[in-house]
C-alpha positions as CSV (number, residue, x, y, z in Angstrom):
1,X,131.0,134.3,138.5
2,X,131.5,130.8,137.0
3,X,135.3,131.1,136.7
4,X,135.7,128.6,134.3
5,X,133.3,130.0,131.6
6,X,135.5,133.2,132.1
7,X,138.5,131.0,132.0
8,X,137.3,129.8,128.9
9,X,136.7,133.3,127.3
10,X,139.9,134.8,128.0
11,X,141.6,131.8,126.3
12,X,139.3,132.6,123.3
13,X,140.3,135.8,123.2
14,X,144.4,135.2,123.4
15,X,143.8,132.6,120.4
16,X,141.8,135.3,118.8
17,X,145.1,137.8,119.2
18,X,147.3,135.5,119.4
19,X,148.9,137.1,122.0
20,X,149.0,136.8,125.8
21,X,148.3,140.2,126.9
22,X,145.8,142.2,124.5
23,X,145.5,145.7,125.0
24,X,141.8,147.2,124.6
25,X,142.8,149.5,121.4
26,X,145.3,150.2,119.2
27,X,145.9,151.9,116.6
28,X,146.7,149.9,112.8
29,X,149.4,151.3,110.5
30,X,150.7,150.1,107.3
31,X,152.9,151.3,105.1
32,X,150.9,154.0,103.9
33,X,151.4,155.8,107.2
34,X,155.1,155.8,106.5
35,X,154.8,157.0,102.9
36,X,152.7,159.8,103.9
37,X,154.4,161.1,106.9
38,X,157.7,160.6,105.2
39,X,156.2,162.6,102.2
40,X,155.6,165.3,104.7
41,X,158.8,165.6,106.7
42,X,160.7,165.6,103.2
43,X,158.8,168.6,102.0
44,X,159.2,170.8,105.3
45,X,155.6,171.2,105.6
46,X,154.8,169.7,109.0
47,X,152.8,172.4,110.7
48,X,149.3,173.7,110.3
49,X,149.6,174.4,106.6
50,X,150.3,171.7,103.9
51,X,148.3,169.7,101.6
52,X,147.6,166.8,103.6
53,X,145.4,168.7,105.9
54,X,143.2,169.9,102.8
55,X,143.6,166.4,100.9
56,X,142.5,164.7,104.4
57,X,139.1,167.3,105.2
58,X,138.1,166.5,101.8
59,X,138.0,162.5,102.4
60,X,136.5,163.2,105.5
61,X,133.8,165.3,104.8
62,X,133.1,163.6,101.5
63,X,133.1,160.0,103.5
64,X,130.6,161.1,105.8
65,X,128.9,163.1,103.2
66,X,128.4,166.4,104.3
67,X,129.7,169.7,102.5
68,X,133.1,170.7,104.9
69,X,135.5,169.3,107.4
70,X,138.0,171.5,109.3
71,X,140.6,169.6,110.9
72,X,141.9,170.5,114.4
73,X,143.9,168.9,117.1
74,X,141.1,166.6,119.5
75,X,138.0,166.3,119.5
76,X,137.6,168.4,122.5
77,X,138.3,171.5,120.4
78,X,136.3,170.2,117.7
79,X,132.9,170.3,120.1
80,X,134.1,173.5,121.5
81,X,134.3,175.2,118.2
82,X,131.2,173.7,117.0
83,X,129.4,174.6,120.0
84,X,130.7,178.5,119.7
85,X,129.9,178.6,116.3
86,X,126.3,177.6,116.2
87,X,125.8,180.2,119.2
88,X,125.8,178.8,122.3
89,X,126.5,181.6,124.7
90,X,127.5,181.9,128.4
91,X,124.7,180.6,130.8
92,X,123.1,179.1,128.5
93,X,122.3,175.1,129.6
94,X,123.0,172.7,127.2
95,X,121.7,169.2,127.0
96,X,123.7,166.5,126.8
97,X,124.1,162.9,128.2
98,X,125.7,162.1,131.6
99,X,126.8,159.0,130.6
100,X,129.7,160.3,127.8
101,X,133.4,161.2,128.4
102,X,134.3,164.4,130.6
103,X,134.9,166.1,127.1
104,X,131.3,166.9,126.1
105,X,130.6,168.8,129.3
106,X,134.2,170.1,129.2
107,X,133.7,171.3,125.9
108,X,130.2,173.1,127.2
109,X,132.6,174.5,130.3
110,X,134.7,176.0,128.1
111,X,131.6,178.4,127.0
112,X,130.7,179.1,130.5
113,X,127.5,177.2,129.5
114,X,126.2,174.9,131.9
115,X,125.9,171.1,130.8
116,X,122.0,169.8,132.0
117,X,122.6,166.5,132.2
118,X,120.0,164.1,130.6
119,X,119.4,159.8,131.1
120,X,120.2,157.5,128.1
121,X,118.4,154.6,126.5
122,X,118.8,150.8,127.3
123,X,118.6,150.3,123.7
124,X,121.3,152.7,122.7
125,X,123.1,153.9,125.3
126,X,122.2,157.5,123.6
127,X,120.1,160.3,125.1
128,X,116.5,158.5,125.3
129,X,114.2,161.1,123.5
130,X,111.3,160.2,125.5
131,X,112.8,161.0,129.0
132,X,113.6,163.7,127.7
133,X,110.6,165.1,126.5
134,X,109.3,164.4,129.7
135,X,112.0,165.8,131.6
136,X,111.3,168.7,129.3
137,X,107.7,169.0,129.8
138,X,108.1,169.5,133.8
139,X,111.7,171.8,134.1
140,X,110.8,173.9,130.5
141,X,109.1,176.7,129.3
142,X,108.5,178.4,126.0
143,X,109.1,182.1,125.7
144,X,109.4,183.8,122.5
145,X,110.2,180.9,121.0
146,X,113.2,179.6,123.1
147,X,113.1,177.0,125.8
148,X,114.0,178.2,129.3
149,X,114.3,176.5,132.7
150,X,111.8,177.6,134.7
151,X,113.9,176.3,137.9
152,X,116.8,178.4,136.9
153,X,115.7,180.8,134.4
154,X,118.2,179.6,132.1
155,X,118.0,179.4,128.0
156,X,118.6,175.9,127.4
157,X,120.0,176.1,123.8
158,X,121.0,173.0,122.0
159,X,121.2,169.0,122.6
160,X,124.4,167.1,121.8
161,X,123.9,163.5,122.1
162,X,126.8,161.2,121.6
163,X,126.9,158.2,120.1
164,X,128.2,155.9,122.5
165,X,130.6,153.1,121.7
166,X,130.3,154.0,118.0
167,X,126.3,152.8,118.3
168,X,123.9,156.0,116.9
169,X,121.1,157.3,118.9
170,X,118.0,157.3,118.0
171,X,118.2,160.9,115.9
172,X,114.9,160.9,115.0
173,X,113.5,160.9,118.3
174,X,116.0,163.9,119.3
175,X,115.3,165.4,116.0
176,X,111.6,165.4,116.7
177,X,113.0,166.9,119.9
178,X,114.5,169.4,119.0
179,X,111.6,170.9,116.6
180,X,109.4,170.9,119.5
181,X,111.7,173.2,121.5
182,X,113.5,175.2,119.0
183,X,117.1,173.3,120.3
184,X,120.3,173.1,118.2
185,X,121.2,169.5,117.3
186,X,125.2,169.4,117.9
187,X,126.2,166.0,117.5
188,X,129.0,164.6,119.7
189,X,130.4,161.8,117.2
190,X,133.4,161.3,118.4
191,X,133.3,158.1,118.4
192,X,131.0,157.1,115.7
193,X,132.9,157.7,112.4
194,X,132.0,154.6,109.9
195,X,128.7,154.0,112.0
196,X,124.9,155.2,110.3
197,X,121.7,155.3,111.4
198,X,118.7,154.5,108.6
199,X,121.1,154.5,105.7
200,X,123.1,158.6,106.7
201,X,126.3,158.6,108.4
202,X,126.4,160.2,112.3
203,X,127.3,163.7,112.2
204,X,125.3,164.6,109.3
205,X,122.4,165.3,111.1
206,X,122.8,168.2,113.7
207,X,124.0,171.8,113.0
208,X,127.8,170.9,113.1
209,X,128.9,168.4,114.8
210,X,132.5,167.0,116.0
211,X,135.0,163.8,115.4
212,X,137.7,162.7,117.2
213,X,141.1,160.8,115.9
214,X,142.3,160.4,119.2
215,X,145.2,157.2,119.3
216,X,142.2,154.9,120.2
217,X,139.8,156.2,118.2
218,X,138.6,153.5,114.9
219,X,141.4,155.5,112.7
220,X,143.8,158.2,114.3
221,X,146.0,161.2,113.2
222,X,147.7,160.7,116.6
223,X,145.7,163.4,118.2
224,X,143.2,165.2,116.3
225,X,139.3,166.1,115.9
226,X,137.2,167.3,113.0
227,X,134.4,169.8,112.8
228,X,131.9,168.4,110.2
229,X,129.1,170.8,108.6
230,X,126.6,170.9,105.9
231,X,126.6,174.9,106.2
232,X,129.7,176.8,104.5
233,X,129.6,180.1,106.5
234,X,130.0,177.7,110.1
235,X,132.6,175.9,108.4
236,X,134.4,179.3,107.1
237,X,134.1,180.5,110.7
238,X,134.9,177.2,112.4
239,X,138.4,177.4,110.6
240,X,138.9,181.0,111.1
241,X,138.7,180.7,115.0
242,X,140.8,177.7,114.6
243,X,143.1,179.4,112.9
244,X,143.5,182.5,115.9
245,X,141.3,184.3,114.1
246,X,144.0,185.7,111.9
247,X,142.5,187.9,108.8
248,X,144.1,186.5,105.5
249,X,147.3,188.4,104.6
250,X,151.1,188.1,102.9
251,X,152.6,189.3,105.7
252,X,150.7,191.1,107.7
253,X,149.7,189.7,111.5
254,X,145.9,190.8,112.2
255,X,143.2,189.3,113.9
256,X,139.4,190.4,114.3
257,X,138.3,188.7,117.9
258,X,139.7,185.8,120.2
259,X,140.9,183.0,118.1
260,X,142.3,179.3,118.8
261,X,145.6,177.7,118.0
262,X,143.5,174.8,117.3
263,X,144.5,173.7,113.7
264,X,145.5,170.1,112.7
265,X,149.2,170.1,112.0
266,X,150.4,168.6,108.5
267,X,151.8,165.8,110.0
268,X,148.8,164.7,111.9
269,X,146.4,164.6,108.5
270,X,148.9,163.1,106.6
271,X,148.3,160.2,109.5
272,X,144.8,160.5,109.0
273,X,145.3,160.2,104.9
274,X,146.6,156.9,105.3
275,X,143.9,155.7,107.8
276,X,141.3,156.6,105.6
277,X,142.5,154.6,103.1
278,X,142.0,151.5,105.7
279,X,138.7,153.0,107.1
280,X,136.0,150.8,105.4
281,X,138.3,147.5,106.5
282,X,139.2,148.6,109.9
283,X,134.4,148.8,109.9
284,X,134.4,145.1,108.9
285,X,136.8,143.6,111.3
286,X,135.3,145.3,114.2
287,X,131.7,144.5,112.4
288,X,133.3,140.4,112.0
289,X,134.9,140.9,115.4
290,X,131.4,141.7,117.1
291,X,130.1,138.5,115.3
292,X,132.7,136.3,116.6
293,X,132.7,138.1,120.4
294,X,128.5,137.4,120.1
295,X,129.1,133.2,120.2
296,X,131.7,133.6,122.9
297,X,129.6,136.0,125.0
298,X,126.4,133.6,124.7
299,X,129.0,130.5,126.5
300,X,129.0,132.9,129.8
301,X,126.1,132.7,132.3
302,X,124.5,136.3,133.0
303,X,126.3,138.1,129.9
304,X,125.6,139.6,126.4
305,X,127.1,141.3,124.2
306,X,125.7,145.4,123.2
307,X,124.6,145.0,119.5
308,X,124.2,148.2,117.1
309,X,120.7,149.3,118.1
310,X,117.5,149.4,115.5
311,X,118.3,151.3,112.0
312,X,121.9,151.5,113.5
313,X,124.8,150.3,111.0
314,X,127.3,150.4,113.3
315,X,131.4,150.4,113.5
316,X,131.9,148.5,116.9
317,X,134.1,150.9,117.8
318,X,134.3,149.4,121.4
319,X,133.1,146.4,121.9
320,X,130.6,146.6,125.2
321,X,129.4,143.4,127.0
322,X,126.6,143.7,129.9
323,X,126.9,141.6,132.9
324,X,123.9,140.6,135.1
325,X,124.0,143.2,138.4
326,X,124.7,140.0,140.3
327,X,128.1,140.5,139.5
328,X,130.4,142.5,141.0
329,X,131.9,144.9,138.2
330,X,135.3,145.1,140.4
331,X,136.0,141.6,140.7
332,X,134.9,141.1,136.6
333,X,137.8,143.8,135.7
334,X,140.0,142.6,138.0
335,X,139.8,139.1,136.9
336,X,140.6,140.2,133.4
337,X,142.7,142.0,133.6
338,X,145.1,139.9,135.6
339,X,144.7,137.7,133.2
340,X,146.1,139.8,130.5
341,X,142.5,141.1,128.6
342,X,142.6,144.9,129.5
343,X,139.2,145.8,129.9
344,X,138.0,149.2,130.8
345,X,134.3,150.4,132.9
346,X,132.2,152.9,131.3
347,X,132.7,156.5,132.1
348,X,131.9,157.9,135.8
349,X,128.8,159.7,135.1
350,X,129.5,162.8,134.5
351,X,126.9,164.1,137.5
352,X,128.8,162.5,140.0
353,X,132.0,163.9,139.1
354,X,132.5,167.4,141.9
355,X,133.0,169.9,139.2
356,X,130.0,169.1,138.1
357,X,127.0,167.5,140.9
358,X,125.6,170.4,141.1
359,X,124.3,171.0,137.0
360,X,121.1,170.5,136.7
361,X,119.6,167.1,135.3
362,X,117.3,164.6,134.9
363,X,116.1,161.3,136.3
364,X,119.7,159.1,135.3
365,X,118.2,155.6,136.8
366,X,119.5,153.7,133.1
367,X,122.7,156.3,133.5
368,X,123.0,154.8,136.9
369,X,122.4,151.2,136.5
370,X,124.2,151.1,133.3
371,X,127.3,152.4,134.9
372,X,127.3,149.6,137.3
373,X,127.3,146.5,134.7
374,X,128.8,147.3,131.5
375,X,132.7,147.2,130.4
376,X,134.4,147.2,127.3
377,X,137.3,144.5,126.4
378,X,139.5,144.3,123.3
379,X,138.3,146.0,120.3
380,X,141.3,146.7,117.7
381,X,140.3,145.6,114.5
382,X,141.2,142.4,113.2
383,X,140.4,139.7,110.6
384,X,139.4,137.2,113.2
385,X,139.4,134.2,110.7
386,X,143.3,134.5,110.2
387,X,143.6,134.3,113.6
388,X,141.4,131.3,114.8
């Protein structure tokens, strides 16, 4: 590496931050956070019940523009819940992207489904539709209408892609997908909220589908996930589980099957209330931030920047730069990092991770060689012009 182009780049980026040691995402608060959360201590109502969780599943679920929210404490149990409720049943396999965080096939595990992990795209960093169809065409067979794996005998039941990075898929590839097998479209968009592909928000499109608000996450309740849904009766389900499946009483403690203590606490959405508010500004200084981060990127020999893929609107939620694979990934970290830019790898792919080598999959050569060359560096949002 040509250390004085790097050189260069990191002193970019401090007079960007103005700051000598810039963390790769935090979270933004204003006074509104305060307010809110003071609002909420003062009344008493801090726990799972109180108006801020209702007032904040309403801005959610009307942001992204789908019928119903239910708020719940990660994202992890958000994917888990959705995945329950749209039927995904033990031994089932369930496809879904080896290049994502341990989450999605946690979430799957959770079930005692199997995750089947599947390659990404080049262009997104999403599940590529065409590999797998293909992969599809040689492992699956169609019986009664359901897909199986003819090399396990499994049902293979539903498709969760994420959207990596805050970049969308391509979801009408997987949608097309999914029609030709009968699969359940669960979207993983955790990371995603603020991003849109063709004009319609991420998680919109599949069955139900899953947020995160985790503390790096492009607004946060602290900890905290959402289930998003277009159908009422998941929805009404989703926030029964989450709710330990107690029946609705005065007094009485009773509960109809094996619930979850997964419900967003007060506290946490009146967090998230606040951050909303900010939401559509926190988009445009990542969007303004990915500008700026384009022009330094282009100075370095061997390095771009990811852009939001075709008919992809989207909220930069990690900045991602690609280095040539003459590089070595370790000594592009390292150096960065000692020099006060925290910059993070992509996820271990999930297949090579020892709860999970043995799941099945499919060829993961992108999976593989994107691992080896891409890294995120600082992404909070920022109005980069103030700080020039």
């Amino acid at each position: 590496m040509n250390q004085e182009e790097w050189l260069q780049f990191v002193k970019k980026i401090k007079i960007i931050y103005d700051s000598k040691f810039i963390p790769l995402h935090e979270p933004t608060f204003n006074n509104k956070e305060i307010e809110y959360v003071t609002d909420c201590i003062e009344s008493g109502w801090v726990s799972s019940v109180g108006s801020y969780v209702n007032k904040f599943e309403e801005e959610l679920a009307k942001f992204i523009g789908v019928k119903r929210a239910v708020a719940v404490v990660n994202g992890t149990a958000a994917l888990h819940i959705a995945l329950k409720v749209a039927g995904v049943k033990a031994n089932d396999e369930v496809l879904i992207p080896s290049l994502t965080f341990v989450a999605t096939a946690n979430a799957v595990s959770y079930l005692n489904a199997i995750p089947h992990f599947i390659d990404v795209s080049n262009e997104t960093m999403g599940i590529d539709p065409l590999k797998l169809d293909d992969h599809l065409k040689k492992i699956g067979e169609m019986h009664g209408g359901h897909l199986f794996n003819k090399l396990t005998g499994r049902h293979i039941s539903a498709v969760v892609p994420m959207h990596t990075f805050g970049h969308s898929m391509d979801i009408d590839g997987i949608l097309n997908v999914c029609d030709r097998y009968n699969l359940m479209l669960i979207e993983d968009a955790a990371e995603s909220l603020g991003t849109y592909y063709k004009g319609k928000h991420t998680a919109s499109f599949g069955k139900i589908n899953a947020i995160s608000f985790n503390g790096n996450k492009i607004i946060t309740t602290g900890g905290g996930g959402a289930i998003v849904t277009n159908d009422d009766e998941l929805a009404d389900y989703a926030k029964h589980l989450t709710t330990t499946a107690k029946l609705h009483h005065r007094w009485q403690y009773e509960h109809d099957e094996i619930g979850y203590n997964y419900r967003m606490p007060n506290i946490n959405a009146a967090l998230g209330c606040a951050q909303m508010e900010q939401l559509p500004h926190f988009i445009e200084q990542k969007r303004g931030l990915a500008d700026i981060y384009e022009k330094l990127v282009k100075q370095l020999t061997g390095v771009k920047l990811f852009k939001e893929p075709l008919h992809s609107r989207s909220n930069y939620w990690l900045q991602t730069i690609i280095i040539d694979e003459q590089y070595e990934l370790e000594k592009v970290l390292e150096f960065l990092n000692e020099q006060g830019i925290m910059s993070r790898p992509i996820w271990t792919p999930l297949h090579h991770l020892p709860m999970y080598k043995d799941c099945p999959k499919s060829d993961l050569s992108v999976c593989e060689s994107l691992y080896k060359k891409t890294l995120n560096i600082p992404s909070t949002p920022i109005t980069v012009e103030e700080n020039e």
